[in-house]
TORPA-4810 file (N, C-alpha, C, O; in nm, 3 decimals):
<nodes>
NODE_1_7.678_12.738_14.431_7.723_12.615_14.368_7.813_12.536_14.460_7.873_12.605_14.542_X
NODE_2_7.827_12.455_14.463_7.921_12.336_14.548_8.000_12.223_14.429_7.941_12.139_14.360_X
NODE_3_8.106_12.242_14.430_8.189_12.146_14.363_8.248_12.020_14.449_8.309_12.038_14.554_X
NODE_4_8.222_11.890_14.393_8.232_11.772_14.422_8.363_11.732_14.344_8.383_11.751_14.225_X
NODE_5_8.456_11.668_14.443_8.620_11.594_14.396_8.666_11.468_14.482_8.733_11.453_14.585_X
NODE_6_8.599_11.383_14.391_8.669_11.242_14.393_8.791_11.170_14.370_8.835_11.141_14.259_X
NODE_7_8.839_11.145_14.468_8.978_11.062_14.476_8.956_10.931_14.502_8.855_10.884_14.552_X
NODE_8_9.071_10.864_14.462_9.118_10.715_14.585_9.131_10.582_14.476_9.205_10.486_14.499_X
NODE_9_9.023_10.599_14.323_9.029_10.477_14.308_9.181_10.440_14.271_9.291_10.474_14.314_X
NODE_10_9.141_10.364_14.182_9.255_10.230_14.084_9.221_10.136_14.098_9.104_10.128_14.135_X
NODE_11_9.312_9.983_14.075_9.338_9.892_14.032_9.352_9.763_14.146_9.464_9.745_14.194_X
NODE_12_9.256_9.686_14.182_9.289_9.623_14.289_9.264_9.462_14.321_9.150_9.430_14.287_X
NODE_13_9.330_9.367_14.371_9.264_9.242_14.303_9.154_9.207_14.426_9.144_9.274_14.529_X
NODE_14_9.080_9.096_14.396_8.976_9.095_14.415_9.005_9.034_14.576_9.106_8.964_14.583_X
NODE_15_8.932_9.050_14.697_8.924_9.021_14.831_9.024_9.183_14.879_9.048_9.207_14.998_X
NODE_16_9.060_9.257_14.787_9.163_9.388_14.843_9.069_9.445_14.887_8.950_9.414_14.894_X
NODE_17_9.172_9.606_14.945_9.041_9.721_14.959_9.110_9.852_14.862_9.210_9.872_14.794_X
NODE_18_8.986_9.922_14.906_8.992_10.085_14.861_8.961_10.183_14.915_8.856_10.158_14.974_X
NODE_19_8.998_10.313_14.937_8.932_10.393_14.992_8.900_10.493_14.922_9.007_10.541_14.886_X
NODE_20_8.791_10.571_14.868_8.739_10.648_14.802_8.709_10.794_14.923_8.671_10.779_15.039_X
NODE_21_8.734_10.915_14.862_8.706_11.034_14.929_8.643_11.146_14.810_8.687_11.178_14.700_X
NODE_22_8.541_11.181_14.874_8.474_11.304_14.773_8.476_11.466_14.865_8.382_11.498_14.938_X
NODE_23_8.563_11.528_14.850_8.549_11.666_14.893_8.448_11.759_14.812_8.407_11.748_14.697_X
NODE_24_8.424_11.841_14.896_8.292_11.946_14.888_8.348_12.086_14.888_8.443_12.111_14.963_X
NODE_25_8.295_12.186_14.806_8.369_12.301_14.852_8.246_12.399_14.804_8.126_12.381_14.786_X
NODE_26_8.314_12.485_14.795_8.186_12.644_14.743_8.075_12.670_14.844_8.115_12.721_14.948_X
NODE_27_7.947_12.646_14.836_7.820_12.699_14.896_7.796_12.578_14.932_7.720_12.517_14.857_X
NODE_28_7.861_12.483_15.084_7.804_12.339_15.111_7.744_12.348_15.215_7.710_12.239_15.260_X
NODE_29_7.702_12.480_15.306_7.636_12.484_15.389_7.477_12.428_15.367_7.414_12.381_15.461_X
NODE_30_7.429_12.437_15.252_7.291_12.315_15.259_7.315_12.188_15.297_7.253_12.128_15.384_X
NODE_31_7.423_12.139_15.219_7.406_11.982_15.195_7.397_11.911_15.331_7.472_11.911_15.429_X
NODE_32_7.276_11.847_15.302_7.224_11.748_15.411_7.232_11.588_15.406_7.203_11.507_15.494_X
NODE_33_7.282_11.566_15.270_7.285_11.434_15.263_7.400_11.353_15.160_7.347_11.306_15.060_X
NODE_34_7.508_11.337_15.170_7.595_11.279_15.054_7.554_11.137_15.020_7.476_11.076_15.092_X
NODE_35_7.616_11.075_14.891_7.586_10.946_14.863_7.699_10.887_14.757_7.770_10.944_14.675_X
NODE_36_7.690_10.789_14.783_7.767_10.701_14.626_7.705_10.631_14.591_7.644_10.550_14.661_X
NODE_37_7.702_10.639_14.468_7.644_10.581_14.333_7.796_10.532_14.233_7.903_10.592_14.221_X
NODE_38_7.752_10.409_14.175_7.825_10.368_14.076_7.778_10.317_13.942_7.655_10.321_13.934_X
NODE_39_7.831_10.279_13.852_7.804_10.289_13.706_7.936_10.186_13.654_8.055_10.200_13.628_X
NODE_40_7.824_10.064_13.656_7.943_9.985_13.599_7.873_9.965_13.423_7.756_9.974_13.389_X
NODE_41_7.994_9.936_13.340_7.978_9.958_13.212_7.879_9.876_13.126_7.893_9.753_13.131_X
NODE_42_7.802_9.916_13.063_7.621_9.893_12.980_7.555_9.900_13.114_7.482_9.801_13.104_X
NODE_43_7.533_9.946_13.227_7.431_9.913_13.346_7.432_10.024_13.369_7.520_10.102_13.332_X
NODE_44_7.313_10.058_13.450_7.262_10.161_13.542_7.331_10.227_13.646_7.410_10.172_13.722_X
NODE_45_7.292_10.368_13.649_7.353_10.413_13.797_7.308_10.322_13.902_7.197_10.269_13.890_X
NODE_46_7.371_10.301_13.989_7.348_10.169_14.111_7.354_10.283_14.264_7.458_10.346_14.284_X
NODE_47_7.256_10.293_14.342_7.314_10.325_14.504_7.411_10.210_14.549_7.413_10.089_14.523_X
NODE_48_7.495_10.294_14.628_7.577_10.216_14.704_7.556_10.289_14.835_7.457_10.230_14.877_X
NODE_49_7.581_10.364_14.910_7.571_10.410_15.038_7.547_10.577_15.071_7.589_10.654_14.985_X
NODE_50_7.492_10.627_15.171_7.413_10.750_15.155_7.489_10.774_15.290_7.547_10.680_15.345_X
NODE_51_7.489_10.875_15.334_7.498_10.929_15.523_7.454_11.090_15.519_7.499_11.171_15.438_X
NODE_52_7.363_11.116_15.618_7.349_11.266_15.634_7.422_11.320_15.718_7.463_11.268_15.822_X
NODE_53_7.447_11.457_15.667_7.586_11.530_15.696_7.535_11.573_15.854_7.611_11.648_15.914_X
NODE_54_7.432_11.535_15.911_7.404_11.527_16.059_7.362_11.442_16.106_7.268_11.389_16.047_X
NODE_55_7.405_11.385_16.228_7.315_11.264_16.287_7.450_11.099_16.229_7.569_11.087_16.201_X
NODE_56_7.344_11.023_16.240_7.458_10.929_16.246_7.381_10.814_16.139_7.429_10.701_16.134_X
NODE_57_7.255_10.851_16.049_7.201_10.799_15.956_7.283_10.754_15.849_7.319_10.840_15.768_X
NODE_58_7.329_10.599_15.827_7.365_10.551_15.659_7.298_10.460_15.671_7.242_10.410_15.768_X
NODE_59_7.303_10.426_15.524_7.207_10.367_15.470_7.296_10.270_15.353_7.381_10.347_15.308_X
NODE_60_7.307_10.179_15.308_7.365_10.058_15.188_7.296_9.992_15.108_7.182_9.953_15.134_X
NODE_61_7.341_9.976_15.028_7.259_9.867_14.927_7.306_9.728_14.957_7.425_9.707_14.981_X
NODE_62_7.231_9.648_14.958_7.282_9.531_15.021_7.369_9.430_14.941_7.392_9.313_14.974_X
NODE_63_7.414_9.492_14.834_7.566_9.453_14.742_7.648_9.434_14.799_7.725_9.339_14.784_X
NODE_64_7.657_9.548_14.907_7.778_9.624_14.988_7.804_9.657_15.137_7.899_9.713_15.191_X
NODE_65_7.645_9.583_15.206_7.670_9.607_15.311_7.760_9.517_15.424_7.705_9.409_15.443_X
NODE_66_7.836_9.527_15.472_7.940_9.454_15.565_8.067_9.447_15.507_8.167_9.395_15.558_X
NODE_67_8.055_9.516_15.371_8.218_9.509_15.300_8.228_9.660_15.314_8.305_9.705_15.398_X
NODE_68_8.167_9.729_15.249_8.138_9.922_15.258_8.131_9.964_15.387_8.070_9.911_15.480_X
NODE_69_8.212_10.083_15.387_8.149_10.198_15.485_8.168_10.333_15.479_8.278_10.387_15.488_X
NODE_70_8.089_10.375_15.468_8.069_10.526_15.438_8.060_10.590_15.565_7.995_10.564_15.666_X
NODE_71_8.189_10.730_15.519_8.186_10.809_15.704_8.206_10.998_15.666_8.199_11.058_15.559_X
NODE_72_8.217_11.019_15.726_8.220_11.204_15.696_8.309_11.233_15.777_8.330_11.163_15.876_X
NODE_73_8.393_11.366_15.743_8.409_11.452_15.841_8.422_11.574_15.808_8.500_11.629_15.731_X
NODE_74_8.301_11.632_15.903_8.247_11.801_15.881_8.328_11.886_15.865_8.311_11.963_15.771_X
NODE_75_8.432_11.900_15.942_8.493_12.022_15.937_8.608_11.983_15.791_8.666_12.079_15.740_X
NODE_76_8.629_11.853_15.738_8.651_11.879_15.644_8.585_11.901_15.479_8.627_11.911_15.364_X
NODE_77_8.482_11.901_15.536_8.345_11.869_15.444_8.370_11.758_15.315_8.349_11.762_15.194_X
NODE_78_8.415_11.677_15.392_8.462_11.513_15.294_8.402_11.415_15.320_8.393_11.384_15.439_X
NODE_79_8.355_11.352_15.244_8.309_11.218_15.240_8.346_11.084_15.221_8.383_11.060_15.107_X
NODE_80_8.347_10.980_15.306_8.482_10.822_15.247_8.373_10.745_15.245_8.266_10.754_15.305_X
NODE_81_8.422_10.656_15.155_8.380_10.500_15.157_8.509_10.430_15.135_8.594_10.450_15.047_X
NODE_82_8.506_10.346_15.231_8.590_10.221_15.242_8.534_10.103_15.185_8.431_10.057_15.233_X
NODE_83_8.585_10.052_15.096_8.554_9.951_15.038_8.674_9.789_15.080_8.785_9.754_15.039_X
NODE_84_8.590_9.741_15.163_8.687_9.577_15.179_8.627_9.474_15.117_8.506_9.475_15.095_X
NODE_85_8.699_9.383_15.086_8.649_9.230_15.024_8.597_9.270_14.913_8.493_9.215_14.878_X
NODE_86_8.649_9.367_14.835_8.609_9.388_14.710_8.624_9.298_14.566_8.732_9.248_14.535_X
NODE_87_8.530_9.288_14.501_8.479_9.136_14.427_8.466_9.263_14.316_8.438_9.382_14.329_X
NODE_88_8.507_9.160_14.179_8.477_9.194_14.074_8.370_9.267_13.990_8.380_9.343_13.895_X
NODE_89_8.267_9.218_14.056_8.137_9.252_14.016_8.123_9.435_14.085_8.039_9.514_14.041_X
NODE_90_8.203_9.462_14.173_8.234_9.602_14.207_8.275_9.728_14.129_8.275_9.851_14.142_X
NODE_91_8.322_9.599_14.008_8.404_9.739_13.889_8.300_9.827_13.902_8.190_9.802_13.953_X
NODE_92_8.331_9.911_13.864_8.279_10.063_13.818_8.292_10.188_13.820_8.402_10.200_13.875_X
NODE_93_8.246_10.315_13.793_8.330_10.432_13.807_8.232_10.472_13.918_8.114_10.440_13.903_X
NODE_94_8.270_10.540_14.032_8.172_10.552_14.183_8.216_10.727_14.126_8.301_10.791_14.064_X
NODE_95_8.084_10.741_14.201_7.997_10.910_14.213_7.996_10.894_14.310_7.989_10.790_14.375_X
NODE_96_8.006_11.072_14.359_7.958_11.086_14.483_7.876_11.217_14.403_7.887_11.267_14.292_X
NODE_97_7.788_11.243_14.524_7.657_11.346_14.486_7.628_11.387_14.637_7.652_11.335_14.746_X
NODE_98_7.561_11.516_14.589_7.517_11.567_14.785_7.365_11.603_14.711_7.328_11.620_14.595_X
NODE_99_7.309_11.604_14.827_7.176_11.680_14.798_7.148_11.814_14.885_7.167_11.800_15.006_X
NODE_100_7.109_11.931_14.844_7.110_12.034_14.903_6.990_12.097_14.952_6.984_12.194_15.028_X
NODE_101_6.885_12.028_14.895_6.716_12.081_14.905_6.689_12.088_14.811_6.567_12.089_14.828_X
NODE_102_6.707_12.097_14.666_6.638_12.164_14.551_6.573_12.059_14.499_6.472_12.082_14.432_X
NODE_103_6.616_11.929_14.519_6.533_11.816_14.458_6.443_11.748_14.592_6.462_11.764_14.712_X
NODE_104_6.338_11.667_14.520_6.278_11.558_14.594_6.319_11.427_14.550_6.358_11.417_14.434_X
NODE_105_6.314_11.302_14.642_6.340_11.184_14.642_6.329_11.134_14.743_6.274_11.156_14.851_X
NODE_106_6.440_10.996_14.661_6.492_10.904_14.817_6.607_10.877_14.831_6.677_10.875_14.729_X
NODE_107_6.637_10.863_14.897_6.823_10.858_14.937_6.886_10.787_14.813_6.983_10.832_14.752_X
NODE_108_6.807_10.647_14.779_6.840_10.605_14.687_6.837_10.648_14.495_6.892_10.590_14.402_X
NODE_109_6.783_10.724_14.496_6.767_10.778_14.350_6.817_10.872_14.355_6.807_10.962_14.438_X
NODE_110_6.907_10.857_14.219_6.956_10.970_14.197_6.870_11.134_14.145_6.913_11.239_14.097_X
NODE_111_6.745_11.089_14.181_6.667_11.237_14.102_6.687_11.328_14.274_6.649_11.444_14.288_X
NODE_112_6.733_11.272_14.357_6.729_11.386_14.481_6.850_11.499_14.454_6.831_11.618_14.429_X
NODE_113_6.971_11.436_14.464_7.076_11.469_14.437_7.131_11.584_14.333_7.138_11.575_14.211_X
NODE_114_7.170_11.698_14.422_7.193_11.835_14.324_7.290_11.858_14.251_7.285_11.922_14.146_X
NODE_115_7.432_11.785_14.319_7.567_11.785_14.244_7.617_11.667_14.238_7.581_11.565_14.296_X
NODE_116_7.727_11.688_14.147_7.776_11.572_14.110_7.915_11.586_14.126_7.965_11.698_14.114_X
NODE_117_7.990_11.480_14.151_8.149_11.434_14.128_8.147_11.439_13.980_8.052_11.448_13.903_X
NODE_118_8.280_11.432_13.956_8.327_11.364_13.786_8.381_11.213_13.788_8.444_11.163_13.696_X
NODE_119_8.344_11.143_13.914_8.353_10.988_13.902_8.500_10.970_13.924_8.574_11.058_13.880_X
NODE_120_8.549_10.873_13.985_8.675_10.777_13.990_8.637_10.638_13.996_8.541_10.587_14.054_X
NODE_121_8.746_10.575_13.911_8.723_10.462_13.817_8.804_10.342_13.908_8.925_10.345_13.928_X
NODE_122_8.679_10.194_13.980_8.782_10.131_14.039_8.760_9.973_13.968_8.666_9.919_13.910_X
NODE_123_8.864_9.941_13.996_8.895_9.791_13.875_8.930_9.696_13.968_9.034_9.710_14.033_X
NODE_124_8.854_9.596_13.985_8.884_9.478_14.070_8.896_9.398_14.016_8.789_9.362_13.966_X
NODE_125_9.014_9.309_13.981_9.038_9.237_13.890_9.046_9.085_13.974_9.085_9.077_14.091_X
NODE_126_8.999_8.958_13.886_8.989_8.857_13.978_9.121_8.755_13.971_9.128_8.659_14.047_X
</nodes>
């Protein structure tokens, strides 16, 4: 099992930033691929940015690309997204998820993805 722990959000006005971190722990020697996903309220899980835990592959949704950046570091087995020029339409509670092998997909759907965060909640107020 691998447990996922999300930090960083809160409360921020709009053109601010954020930095979001998801640590990994237990059995993370699979995980090949982390991601964030968000969930803003009556809407869908949304991709926001993916990176594999080798190589130098990310990937964005183009909501977020040139404001986001998603980075790793292995030996702490953590995951960031930096969020700048953050706009209202950003609210939402952000996931992070890894994928370990057991599912099929695409970076972007969440049906790849084996674990889950318990979400942190960020509020961009305008």
């Amino acid at each position: 099992q691998v447990q996922l722990v999300e930090s960083g959000g809160g409360l921020v006005q709009a053109g601010g930033s954020l930095g979001l971190s998801c640590a990994a722990s237990g059995r993370t020697f699979n995980i090949y691929l982390m991601v964030w996903f968000r969930r803003a309220p009556g809407t869908e899980l949304e991709f926001v940015a993916a990176i594999y835990w080798i190589g130098n592959r990310s990937y964005y949704a183009d909501s977020v690309k040139g404001r986001f950046t998603i980075s790793r570091d292995n030996a702490k087995n953590t995951v960031y997204l930096q969020m700048n020029s953050l706009k209202p339409e950003d609210t939402a509670v952000y996931y992070c998820a890894a994928a370990a092998g057991r599912r099929s997909g695409s970076y972007y759907g969440s049906n790849l993805y084996d674990y889950w965060g318990q979400g942190t909640q960020v509020t961009v107020s305008s």
